[in-house]
C-alpha positions as MATLAB code, in Angstrom:
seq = 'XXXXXXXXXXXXXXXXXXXXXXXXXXXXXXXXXXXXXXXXXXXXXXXXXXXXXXXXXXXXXXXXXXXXXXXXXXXXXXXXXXXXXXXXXXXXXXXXXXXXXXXXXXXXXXXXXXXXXXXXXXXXXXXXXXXXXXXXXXXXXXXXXXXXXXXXXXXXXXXXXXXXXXXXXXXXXXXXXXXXXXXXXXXXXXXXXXXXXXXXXXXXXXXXXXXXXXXXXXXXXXXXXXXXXXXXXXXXXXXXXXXXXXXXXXXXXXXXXXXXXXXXXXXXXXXXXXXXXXXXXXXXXXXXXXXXXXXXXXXXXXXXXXXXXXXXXXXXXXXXXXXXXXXXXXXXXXXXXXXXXXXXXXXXXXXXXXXXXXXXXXXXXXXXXXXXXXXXXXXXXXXXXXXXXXXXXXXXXXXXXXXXXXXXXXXXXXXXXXXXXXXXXXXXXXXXX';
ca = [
       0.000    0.000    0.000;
       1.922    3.282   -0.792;
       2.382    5.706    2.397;
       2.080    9.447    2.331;
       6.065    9.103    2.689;
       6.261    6.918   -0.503;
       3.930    9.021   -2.524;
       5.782   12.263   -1.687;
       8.777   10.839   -3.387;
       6.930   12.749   -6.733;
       7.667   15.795   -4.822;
       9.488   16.941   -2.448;
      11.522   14.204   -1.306;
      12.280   13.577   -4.469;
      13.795   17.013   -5.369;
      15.613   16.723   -1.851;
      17.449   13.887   -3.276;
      18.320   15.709   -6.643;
      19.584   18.611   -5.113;
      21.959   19.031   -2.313;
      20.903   21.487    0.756;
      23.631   23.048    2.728;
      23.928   22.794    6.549;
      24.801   26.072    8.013;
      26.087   26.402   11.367;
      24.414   29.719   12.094;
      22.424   30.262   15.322;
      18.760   29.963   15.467;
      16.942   33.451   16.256;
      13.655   31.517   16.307;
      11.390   30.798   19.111;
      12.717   28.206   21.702;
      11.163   25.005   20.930;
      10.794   22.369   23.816;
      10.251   18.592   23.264;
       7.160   17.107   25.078;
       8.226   13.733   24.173;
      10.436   11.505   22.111;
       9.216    8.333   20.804;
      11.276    5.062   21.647;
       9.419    2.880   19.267;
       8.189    0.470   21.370;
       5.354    3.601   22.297;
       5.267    4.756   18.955;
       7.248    6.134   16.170;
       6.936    8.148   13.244;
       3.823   10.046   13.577;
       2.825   12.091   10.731;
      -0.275   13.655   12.009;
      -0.800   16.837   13.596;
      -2.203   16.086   17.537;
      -5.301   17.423   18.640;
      -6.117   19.115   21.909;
      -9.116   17.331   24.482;
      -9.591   18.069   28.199;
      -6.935   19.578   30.519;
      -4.828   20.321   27.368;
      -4.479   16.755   26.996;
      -2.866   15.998   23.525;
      -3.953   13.205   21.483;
      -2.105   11.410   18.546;
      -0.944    9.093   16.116;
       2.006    7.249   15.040;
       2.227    5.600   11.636;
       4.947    2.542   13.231;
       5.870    1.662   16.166;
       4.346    0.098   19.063;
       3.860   -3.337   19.994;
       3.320   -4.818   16.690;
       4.936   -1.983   14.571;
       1.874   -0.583   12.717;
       1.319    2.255   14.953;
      -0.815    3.647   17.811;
      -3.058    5.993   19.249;
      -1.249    8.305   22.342;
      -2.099   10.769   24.589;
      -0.006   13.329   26.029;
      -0.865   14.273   29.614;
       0.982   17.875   30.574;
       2.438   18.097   33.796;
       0.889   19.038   37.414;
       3.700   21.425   37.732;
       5.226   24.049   35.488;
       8.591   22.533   33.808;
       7.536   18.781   34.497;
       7.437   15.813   31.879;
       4.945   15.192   29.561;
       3.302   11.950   30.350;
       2.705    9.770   27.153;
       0.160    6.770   27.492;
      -0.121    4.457   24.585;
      -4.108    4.007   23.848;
      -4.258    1.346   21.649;
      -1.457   -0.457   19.494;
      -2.122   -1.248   15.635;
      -1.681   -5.120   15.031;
      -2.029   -4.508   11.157;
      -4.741   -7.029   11.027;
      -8.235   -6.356   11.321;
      -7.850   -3.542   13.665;
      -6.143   -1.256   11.327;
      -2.302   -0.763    9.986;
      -0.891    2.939    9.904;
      -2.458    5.866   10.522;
      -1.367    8.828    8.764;
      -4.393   11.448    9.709;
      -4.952   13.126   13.462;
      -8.160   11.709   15.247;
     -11.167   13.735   15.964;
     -12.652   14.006   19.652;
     -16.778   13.094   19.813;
     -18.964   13.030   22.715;
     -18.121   11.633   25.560;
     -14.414   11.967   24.531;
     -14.791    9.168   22.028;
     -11.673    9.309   19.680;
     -12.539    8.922   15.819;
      -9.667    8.231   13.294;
      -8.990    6.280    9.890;
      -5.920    3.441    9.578;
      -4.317    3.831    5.996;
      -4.227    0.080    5.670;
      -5.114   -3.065    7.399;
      -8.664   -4.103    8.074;
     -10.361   -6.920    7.063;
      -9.277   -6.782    3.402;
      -6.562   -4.929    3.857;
      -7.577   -1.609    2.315;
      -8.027    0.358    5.886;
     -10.274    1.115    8.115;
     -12.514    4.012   10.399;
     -12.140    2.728   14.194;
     -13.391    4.824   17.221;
     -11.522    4.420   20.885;
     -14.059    4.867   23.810;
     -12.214    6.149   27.205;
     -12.647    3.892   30.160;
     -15.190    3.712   32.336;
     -12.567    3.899   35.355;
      -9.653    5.571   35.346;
      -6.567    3.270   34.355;
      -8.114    0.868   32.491;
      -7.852    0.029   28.817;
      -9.352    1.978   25.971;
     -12.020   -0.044   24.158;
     -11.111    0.037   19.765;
     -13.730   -0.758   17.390;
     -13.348   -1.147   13.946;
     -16.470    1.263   12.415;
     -15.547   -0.118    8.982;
     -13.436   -1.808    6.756;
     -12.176   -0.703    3.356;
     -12.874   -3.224    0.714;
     -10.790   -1.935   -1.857;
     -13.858   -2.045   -4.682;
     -16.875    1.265   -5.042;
     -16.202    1.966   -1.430;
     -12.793    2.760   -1.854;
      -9.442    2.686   -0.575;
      -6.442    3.831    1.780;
      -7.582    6.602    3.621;
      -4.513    9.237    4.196;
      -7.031   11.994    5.668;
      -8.939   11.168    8.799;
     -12.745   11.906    9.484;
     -15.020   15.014   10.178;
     -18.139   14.557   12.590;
     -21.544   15.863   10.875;
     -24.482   17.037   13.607;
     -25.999   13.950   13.403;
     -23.291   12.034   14.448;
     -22.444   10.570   11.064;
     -18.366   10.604    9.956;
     -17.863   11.834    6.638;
     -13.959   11.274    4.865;
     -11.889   10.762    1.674;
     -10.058    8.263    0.338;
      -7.422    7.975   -2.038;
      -7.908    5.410   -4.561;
      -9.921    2.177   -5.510;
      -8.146   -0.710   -6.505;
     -10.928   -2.741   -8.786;
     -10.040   -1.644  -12.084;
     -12.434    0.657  -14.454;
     -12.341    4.582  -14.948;
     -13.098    5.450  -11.564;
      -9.541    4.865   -9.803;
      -9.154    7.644   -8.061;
     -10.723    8.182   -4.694;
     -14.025    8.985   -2.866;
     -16.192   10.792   -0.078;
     -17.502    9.218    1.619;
     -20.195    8.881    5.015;
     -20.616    6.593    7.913;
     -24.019    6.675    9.549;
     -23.750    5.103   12.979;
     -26.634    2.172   13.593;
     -29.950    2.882   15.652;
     -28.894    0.339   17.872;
     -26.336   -0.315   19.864;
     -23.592   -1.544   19.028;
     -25.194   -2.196   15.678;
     -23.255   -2.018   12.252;
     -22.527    1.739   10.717;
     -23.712    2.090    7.141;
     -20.991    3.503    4.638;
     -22.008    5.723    1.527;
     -20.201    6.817   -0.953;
     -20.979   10.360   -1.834;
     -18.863   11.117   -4.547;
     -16.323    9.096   -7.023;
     -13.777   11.100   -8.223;
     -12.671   10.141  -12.112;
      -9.041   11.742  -12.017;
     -10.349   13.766  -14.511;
     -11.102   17.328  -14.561;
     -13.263   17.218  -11.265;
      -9.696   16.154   -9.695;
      -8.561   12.791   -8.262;
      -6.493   10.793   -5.088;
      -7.744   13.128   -2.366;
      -4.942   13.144    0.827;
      -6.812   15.969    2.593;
      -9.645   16.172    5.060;
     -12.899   17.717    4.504;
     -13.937   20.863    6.090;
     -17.750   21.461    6.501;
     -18.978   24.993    5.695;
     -20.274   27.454    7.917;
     -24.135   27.945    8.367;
     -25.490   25.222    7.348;
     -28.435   23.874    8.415;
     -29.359   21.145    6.673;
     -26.963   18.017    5.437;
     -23.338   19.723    5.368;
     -21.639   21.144    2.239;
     -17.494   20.314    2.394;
     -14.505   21.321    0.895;
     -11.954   19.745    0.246;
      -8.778   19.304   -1.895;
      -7.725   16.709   -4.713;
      -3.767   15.612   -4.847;
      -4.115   15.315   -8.788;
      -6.480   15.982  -11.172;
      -7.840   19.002  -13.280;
      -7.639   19.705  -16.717;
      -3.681   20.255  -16.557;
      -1.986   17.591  -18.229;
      -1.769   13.899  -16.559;
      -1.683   13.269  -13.584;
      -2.649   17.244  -13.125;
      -1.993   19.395  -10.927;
      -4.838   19.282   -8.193;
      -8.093   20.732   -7.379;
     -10.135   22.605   -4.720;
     -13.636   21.405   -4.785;
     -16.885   21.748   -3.154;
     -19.533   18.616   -2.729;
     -23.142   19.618   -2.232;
     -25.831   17.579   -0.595;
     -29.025   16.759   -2.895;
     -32.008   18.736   -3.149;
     -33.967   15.620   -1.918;
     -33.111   12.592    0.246;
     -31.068    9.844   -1.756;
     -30.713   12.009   -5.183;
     -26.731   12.381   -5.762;
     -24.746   15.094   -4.308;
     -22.773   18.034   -6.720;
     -19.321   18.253   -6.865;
     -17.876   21.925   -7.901;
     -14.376   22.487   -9.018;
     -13.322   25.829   -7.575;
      -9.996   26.376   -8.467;
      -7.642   24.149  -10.842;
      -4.220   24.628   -9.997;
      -1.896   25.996  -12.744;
       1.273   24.393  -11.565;
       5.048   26.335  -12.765;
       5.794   28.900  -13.079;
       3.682   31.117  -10.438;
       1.281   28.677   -9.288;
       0.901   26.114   -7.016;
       0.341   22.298   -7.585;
       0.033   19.426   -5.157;
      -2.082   20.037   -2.143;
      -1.607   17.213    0.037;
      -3.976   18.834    3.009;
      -7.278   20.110    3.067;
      -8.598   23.835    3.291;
      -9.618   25.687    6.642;
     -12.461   28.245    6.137;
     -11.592   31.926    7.288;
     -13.423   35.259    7.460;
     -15.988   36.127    4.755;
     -15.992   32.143    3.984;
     -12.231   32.155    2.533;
     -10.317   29.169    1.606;
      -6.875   28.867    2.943;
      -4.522   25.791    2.045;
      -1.307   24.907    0.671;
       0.527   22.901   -2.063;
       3.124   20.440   -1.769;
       4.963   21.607   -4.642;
       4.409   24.879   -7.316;
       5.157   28.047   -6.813;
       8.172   30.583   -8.434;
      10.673   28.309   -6.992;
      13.087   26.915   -9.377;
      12.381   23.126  -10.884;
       8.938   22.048   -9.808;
       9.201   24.632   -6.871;
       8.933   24.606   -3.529;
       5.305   24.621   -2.536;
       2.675   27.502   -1.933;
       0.034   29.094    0.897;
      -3.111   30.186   -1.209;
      -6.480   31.586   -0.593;
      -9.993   30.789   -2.554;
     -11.952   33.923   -2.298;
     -15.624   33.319   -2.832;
     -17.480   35.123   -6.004;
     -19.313   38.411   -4.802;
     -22.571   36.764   -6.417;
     -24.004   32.559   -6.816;
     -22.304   31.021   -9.834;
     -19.633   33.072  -10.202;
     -15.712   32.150   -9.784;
     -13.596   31.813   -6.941;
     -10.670   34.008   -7.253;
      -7.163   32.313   -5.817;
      -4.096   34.481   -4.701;
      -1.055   32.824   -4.221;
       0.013   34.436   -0.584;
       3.496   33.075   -0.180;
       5.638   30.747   -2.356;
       8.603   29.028   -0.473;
      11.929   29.936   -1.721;
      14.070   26.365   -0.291;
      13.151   22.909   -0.957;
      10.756   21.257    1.082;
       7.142   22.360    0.764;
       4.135   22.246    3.315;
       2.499   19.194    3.256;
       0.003   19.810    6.080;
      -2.869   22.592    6.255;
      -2.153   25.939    7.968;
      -4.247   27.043   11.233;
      -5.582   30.289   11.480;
      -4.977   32.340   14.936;
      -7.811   34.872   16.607;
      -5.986   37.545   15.313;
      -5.997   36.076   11.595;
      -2.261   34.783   11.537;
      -1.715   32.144    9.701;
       0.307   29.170   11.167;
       2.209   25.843    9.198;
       4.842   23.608    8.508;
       6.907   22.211    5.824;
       8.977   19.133    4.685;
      12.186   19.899    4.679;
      13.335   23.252    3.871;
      14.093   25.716    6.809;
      17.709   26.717    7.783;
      18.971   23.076    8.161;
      16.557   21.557    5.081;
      14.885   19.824    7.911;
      11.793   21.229    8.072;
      10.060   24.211    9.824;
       7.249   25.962   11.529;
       6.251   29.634    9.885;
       3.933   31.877   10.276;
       2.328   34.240    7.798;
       1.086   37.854    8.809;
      -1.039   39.220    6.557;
      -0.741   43.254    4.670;
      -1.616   46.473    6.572;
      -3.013   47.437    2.934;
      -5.397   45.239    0.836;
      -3.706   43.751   -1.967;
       0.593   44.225    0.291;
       2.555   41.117    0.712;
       1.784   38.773    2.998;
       4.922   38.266    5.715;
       6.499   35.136    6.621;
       8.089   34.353    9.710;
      10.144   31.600   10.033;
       9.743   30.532   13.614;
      11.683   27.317   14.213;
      14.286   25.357   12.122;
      14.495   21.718   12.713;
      17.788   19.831   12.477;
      16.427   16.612   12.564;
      18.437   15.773   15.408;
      17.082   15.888   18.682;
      14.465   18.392   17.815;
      12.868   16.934   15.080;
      12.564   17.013   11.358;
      10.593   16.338    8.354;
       6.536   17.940    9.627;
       3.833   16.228    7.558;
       1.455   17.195   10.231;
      -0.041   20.870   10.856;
       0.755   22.234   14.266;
      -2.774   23.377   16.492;
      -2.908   25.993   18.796;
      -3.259   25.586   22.848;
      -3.622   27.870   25.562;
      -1.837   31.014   24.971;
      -0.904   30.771   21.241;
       1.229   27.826   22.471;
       1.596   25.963   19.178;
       1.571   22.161   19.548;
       2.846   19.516   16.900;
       4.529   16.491   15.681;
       7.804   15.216   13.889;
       8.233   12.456   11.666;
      12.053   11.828   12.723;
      14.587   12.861   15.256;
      14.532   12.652   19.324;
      16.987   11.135   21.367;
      17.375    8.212   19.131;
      17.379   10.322   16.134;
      14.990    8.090   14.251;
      11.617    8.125   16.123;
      10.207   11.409   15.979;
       8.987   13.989   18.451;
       5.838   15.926   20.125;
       6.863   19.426   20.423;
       5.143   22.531   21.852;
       6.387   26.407   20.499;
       5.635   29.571   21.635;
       5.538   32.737   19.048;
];
């Protein structure tokens, strides 16, 4: 089954390996990062999701390997009673790569009753991946209950989920995945919903809502869906596409919306917004979904694109909605990266309108980075980018596929994919602006 690491090897790893980036020995004038916690393996390793914050500031996580059986595991991260203390990491539930699930690459999503919601990129009963859910315990100590919500069979349904779920109103999960694997035209990824049973315990009902053809309406979706604002019937979502558009194969990617039906069971609308142009001032390759702004704008990023040299080196965009129905979105390129080593995750948007992400590599030591993008004093100015920490992929980290969130304070929480006191594991991290 390819992993988001294998299937980045078209971009920006592969680029890394073409070109040599030099290691400077300059000092960092970026924020002081500290390490909440470095993966041994045995707990975890390799997580390429961002975390997300429950209770108490309590993080919550995945790895894509490690654990018991080496096919990853769900974590929390407990922060300590006093100020300065050690993180406390407790593994939740450890991947077999059977039935259960085999590496997750997307964050989970916290339901009622602190529930934990989340999508395995392989694994399951045929071997395609799964949705599970992880219930707390009932008493304090005891073992976190998995279930397996559904199994990927490979076929319609589709295939190897890199994006984890959303939660509608009604409780139902709604998700992407990235492929199909039964032959015909329509290779190239769903959206799909879970509907949880009316009984207990009972068996959730998946539907697909949308086949994407790899044509012009896009294809291999590795975002998550974002529901739109005011909505008060079934949910209308956004989303990205990997590849896709009219561009020339495989394309360059898509934004898209997906509307609900008119009436129950007719077949939902998807809307290309924007097709990405690609070289030499566009982007191309958004790996992450969009996250919905002021005035209902679009904010995202692509892997690659850009006025960088080669393929270049990724972009931030926004998707401005027409002034009237029906008419185009208008996208501005707000920032493309000058060094190699794009942003695969989304950004985050702060109170104050900030903008907040990560990339790849790149960064001062081409390991990767956290940024931050201020936006004009004037309408139509330059955006600003701050480059806020530079990973060495040594004990701090490297190599961010996952978004950073924001805690208490603007205290900006995230993962890396390598690094830590082994060098090889990855790390938790929290930063402060």
């Amino acid at each position: 089954m390819p992993n988001r690491r294998q299937t980045l090897k078209l971009g920006g790893a592969l680029l890394m390996a073409l070109l040599e980036i030099p290691a400077y020995a300059a000092a960092q004038t970026s924020p002081i990062i500290r390490t909440l916690y470095d993966f041994a393996g045995n707990d975890g390793s390799e997580p390429v999701a961002a975390v997300v914050i429950g209770n108490g500031e309590v993080l919550y996580g995945t790895t894509y390997g490690g654990g018991t059986s080496g096919y990853g595991t769900v974590f929390s991260l407990t922060p300590p009673t006093s100020a300065g203390g050690a993180w406390t990491e407790t593994v939740l539930h450890n991947f077999t790569g059977g039935s259960d699930g085999a590496g997750p690459e997307a964050p989970v999503v916290i339901g009622g009753g602190g529930v934990l919601y989340g999508t395995t990129h392989g694994g399951g009963t045929s071997g395609y991946g799964t949705v599970f859910s992880l219930t707390p315990p009932t008493s304090p100590g005891d073992a976190w209950t998995e279930a397996v919500l559904y199994s990927f069979a490979g076929g319609s349904d589709g295939a190897y989920p890199f994006a984890g779920v959303v939660a509608g109103k009604s409780g139902a999960l709604y998700g992407t995945t990235y492929g199909r694997s039964d032959g015909g035209p329509l290779q190239s990824g769903t959206v799909f919903e879970l509907v949880p049973s009316a009984s207990p315990g009972g068996a959730w009902a998946e539907t697909v809502l949308y086949n994407f053809t790899g044509g012009s309406d896009g294809g291999n979706p590795m975002g998550s869906l974002v529901i739109g604002r005011g909505t008060t019937g079934p949910p209308v979502f956004y989303g990205t596409t990997s590849q896709g558009g009219s561009g020339a194969d495989p394309g360059n990617g898509t934004v898209f919306s997906l509307t609900p039906p008119a009436s129950p069971g007719g077949a939902w609308t998807e809307t290309v917004l924007y097709e990405f142009l690609g070289m030499p001032s566009d982007g191309l390759w958004p790996q992450a979904g969009v996250v919905i702004g002021q005035g209902g704008v679009l904010y995202g990023t692509t892997l690659m694109g850009g006025t960088g040299s080669l393929l270049g080196n990724g972009t931030v965009f926004s998707l401005t909605p027409p002034a009237s129905p029906g008419g185009s979105w208008t996208e501005t390129v707000l920032y493309s990266f000058t060094d190699l080593g794009g942003p695969n995750a989304a950004v985050v948007i702060a109170s104050s309108g900030v903008l907040y992400g990560t990339t790849i590599a790149g960064g001062t030591y081409g390991e990767g980075s956290v940024f931050s993008l201020t936006a004009p004093v004037s309408p139509g100015g330059a955006w600003t980018e701050t480059l806020l920490h530079s990973f060495t992929g040594y004990k701090d980290g490297g190599e961010l596929f996952g978004s950073v969130v924001i805690g208490k304070g603007g205290v900006l929480y995230g993962t890396t994919y390598i690094g830590g006191t082994s060098w090889r594991n990855g790390t938790a991290f929290a930063l402060k602006p």
